[in-house]
KEDREN-219534 format. One line per field, with one value per atom (N, C-alpha, C): residue number from 1; y, z, x; atom name. Coordinates in nm, 4 decimals, padded with zeros to 6 digits, always signed. Layout:
<recs>
k NUM | ...;
v Y | ...;
w Z | ...;
u X | ...;
a CA | ...;
</recs>
This chain:
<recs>
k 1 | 1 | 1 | 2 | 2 | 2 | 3 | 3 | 3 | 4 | 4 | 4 | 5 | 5 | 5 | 6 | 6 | 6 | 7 | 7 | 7 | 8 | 8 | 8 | 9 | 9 | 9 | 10 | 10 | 10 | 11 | 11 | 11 | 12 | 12 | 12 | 13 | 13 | 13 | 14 | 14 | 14 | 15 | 15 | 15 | 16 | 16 | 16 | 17 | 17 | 17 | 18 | 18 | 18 | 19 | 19 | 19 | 20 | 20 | 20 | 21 | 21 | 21 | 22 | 22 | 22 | 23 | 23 | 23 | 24 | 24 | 24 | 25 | 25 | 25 | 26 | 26 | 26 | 27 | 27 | 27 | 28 | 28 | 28 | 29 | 29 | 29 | 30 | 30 | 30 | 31 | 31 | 31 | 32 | 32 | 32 | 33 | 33 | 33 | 34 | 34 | 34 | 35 | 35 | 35 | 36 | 36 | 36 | 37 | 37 | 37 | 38 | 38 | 38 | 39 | 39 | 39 | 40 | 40 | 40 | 41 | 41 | 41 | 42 | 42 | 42 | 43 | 43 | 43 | 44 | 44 | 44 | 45 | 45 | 45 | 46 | 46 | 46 | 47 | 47 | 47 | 48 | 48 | 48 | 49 | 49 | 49 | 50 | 50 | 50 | 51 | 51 | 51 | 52 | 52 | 52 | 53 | 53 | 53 | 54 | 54 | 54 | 55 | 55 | 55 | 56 | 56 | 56 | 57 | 57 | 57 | 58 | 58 | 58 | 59 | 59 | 59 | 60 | 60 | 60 | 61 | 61 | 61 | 62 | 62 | 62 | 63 | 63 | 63 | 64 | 64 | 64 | 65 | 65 | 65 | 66 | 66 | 66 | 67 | 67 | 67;
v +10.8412 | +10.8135 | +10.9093 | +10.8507 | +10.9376 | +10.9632 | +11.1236 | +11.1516 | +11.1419 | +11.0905 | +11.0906 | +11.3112 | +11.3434 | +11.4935 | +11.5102 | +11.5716 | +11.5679 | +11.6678 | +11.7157 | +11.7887 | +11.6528 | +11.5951 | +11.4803 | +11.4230 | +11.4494 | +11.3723 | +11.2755 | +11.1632 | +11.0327 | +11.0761 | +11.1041 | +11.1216 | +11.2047 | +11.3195 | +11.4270 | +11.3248 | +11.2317 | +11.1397 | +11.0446 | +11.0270 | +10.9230 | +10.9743 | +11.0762 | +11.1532 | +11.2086 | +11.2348 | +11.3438 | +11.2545 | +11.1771 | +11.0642 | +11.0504 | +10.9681 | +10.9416 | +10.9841 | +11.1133 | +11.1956 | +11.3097 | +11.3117 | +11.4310 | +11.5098 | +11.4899 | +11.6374 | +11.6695 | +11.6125 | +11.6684 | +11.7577 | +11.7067 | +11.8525 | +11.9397 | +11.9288 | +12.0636 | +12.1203 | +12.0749 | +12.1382 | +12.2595 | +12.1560 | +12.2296 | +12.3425 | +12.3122 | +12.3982 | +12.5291 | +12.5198 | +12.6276 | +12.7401 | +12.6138 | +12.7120 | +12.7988 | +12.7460 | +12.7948 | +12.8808 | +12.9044 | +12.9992 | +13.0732 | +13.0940 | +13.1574 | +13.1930 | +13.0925 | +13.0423 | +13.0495 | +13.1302 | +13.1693 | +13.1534 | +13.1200 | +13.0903 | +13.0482 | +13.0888 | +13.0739 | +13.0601 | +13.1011 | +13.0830 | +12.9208 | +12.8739 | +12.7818 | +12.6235 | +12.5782 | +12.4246 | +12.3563 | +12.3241 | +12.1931 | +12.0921 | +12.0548 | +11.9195 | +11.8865 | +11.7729 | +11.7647 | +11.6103 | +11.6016 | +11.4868 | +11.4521 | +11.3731 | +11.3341 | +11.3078 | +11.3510 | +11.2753 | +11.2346 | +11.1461 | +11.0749 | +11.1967 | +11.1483 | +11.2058 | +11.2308 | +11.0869 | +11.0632 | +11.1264 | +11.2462 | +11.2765 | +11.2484 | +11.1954 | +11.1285 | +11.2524 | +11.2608 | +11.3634 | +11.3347 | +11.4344 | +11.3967 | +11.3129 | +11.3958 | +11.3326 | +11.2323 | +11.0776 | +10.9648 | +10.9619 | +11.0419 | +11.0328 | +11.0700 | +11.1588 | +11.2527 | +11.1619 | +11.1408 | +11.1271 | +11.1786 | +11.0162 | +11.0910 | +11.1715 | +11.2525 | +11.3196 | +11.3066 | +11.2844 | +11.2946 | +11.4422 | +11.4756 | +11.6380 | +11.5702 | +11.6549 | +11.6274 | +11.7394 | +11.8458 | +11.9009 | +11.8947 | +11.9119 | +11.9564 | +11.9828 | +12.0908 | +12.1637 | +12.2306 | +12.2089 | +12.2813 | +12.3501 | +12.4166 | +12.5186 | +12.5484;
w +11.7197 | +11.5873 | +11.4884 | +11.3670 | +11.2499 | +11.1626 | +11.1109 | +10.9911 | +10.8775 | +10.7309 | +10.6329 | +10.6137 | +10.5187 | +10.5100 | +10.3635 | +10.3542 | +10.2144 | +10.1010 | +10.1038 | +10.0487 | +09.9900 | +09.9842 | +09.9462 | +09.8183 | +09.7295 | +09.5790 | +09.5771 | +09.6689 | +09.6466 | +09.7322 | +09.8486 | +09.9527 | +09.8985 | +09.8055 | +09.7809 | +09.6470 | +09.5541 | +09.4612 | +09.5610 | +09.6653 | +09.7085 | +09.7513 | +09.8217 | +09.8322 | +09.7850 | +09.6984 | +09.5714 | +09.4527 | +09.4586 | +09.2953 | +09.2727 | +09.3444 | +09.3364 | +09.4533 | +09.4825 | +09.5642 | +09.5043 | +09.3363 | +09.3099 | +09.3864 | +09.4655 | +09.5339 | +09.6544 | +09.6844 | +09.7515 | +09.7183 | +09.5760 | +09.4452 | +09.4183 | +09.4123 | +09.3509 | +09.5289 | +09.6327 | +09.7172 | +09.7755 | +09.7371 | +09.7611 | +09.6811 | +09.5744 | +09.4448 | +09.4606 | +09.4544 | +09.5385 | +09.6616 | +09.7331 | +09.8424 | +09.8275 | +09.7917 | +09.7557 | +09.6369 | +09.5761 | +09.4512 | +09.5048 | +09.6207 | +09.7137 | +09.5905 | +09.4815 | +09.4404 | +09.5177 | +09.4670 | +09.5689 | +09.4564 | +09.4873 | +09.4098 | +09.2612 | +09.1819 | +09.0070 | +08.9866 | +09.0238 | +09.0133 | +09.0184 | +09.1638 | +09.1712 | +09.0811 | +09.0670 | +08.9772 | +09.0100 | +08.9428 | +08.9772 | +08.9380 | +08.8219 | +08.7624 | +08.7540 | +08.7678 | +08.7324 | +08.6852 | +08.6021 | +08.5087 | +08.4986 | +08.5342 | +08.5030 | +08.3875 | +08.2910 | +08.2057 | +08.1866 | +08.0852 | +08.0476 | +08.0708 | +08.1577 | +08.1434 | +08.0502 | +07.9793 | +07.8839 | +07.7807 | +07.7237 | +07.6178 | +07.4558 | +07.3871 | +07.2708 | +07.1273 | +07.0986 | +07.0068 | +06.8880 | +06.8134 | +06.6777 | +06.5605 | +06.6069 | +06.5110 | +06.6419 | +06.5592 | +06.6256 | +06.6472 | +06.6040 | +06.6639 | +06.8183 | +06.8368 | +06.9570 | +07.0834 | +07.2301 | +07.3108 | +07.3970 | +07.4410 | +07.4867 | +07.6158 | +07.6624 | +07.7937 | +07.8704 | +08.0013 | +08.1295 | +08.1823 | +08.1977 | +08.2944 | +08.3666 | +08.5141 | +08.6365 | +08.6588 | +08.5769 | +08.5758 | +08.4304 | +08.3961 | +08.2429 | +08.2960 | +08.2617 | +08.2906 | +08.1877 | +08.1765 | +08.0753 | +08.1113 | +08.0467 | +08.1139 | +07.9908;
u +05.1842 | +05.1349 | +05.2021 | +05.2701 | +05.3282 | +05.2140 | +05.2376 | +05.1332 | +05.2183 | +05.1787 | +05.2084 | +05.1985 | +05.2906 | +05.2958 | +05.2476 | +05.0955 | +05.0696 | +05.1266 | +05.2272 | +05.2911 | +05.4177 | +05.4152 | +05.5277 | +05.4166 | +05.4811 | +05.4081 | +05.3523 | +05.3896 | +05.3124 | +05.2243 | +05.2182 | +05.1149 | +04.9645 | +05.0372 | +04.9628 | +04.8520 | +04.9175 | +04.8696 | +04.7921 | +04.7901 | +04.7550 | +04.6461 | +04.6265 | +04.4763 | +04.4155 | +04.5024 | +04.3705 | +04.3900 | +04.4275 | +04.4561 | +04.2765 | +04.1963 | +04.1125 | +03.9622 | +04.0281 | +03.8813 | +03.8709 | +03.7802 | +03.7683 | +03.6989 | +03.6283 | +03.5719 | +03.6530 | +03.7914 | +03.8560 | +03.9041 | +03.9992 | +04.0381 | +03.9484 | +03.8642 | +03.7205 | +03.7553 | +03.7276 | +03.7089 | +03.8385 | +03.9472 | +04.1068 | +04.1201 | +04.0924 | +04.0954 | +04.0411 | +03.8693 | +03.7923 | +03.8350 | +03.9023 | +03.9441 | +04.0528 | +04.1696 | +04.2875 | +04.2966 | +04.1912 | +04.1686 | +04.0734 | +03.9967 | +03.9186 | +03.7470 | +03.7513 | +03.6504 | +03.5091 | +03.3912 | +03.2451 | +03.1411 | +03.0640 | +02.9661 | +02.9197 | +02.9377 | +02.8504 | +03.0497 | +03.1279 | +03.2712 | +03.3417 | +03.2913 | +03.3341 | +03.3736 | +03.4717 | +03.4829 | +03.3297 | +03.2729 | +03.1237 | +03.2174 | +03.2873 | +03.2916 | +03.4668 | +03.4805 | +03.6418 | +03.6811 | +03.7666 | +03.7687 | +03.9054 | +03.9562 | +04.1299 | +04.1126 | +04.2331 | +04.3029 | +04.3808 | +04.4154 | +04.5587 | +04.7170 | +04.7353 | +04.8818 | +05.0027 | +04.9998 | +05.0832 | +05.0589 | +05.1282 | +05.0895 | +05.2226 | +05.1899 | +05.1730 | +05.2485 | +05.3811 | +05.4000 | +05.4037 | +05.3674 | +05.3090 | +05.4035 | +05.5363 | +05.6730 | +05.7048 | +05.7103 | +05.7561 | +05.8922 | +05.9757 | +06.1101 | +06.1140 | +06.0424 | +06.0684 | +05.9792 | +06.0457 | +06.0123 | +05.8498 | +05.8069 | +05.6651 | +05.6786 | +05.5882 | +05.6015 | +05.5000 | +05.5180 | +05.4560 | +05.4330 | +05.2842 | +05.2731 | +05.1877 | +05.2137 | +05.1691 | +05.0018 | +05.0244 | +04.8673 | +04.8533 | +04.7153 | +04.6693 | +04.5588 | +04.5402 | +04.3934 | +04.2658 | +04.1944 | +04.0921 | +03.9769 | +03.9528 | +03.8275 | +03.7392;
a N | CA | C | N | CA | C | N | CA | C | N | CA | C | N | CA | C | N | CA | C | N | CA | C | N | CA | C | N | CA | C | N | CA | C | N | CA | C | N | CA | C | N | CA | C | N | CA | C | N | CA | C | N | CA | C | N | CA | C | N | CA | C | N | CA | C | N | CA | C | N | CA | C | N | CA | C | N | CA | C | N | CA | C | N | CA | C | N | CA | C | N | CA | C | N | CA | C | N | CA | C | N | CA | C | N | CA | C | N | CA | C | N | CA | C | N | CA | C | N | CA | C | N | CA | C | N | CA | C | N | CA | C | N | CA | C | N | CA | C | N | CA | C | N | CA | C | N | CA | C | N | CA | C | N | CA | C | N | CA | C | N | CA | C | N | CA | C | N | CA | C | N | CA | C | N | CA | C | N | CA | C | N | CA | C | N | CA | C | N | CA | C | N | CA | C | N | CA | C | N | CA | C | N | CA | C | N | CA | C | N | CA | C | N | CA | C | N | CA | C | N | CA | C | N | CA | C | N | CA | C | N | CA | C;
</recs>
């Protein structure tokens, strides 16, 4: 049996695209996150972000984060 390797972008989108409490949980861990610390809530947003002067090209970011 082959494993998909979640370190490959689509793979990594493909499992955390839509299991936020996998991300809260990854997140937590890997930021070694404990108690009153930890992420509770997490919210995707629009990627595409939109620049103010219409000449200039829109851009794609892969994180945006807020706190």
């Amino acid at each position: 049996m082959k494993y998909l390797d979640p370190k490959n972008d689509v793979v990594f989108k493909k499992i955390f695209g839509c299991n936020t409490h996998l991300v809260k949980s990854l997140l937590n861990d890997l930021l070694m996150l404990k108690g009153d610390d930890q992420i509770d809530e997490l919210h995707y947003i629009t990627l595409e972000l939109s620049p103010d002067i219409s000449d200039f090209r829109n851009s794609v970011v892969n994180v945006h984060c807020t706190d």
